[in-house]
C-alpha positions in Angstrom: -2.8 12.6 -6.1 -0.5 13.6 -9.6 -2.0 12.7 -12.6 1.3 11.5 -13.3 1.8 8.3 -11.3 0.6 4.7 -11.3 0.3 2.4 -8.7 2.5 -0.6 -8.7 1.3 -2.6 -4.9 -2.0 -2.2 -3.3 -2.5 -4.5 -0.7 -2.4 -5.2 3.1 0.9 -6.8 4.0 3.4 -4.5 5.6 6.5 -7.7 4.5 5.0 -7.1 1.1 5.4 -3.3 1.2 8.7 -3.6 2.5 9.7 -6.5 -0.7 8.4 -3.4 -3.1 10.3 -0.6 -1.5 13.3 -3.2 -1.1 12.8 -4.1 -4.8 11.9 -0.3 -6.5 14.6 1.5 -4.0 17.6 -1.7 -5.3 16.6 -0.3 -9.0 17.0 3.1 -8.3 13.0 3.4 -8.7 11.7 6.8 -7.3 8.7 5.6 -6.0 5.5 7.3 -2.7 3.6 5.4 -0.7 0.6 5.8 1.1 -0.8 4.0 4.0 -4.7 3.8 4.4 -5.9 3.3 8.2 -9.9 1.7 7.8 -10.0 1.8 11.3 -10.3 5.5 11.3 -12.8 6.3 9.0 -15.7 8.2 10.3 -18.9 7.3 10.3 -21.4 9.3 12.2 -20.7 11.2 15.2 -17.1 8.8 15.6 -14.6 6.4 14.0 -15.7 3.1 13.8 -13.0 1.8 16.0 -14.5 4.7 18.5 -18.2 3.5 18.1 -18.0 0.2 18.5 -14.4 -1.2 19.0 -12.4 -3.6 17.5 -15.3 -6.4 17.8 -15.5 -8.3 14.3 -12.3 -6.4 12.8 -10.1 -7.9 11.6 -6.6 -6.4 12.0 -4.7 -7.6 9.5 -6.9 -5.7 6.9 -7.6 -2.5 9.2 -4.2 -0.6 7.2 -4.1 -0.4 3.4 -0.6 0.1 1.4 -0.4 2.0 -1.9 3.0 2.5 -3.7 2.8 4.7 -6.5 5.7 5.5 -9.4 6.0 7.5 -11.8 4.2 6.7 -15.3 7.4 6.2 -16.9 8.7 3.8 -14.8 5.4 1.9 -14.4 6.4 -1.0 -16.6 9.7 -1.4 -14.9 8.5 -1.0 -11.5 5.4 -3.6 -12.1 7.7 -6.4 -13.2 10.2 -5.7 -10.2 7.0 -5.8 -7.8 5.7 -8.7 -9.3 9.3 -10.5 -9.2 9.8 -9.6 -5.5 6.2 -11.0 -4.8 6.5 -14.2 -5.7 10.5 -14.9 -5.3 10.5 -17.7 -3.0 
């Protein structure tokens, strides 16, 4: 992680990540994501998913999506995320 960067999105909505990237790349934002699998986290002797399946989970929150930018361009880049949200 840089000290040096700010996330813009978290969320769980792979359209939404796609909006931001469309949104930060169209405004010549440099911009790193990261995707977050819950489903694969350990615990114990497994992953979840491995222990017990995917009984009770619900998979449209098993992957999360950061997209960081730079600290200079945080202001920018959080009005062109926020814009590209909620354009209908």
């Amino acid at each position: 992680m840089c000290f040096f960067r700010e996330d813009v999105y978290v969320g769980y909505s792979l359209e939404e990540l796609a909006k931001v990237r469309q949104a930060l790349a169209n405004a010549g934002i440099k911009y790193s994501y990261r995707v977050l699998d819950h489903s694969g986290q350990w615990a114990g002797r497994g992953t979840y998913r491995g222990r017990y399946g995917s009984i009770g989970l619900n998979m449209k929150y098993t992957k999360q999506y950061t997209v960081s930018v730079r600290r200079k361009d945080y202001e920018q880049a959080s009005y062109l995320v926020n814009k590209a949200l909620h354009q209908r």
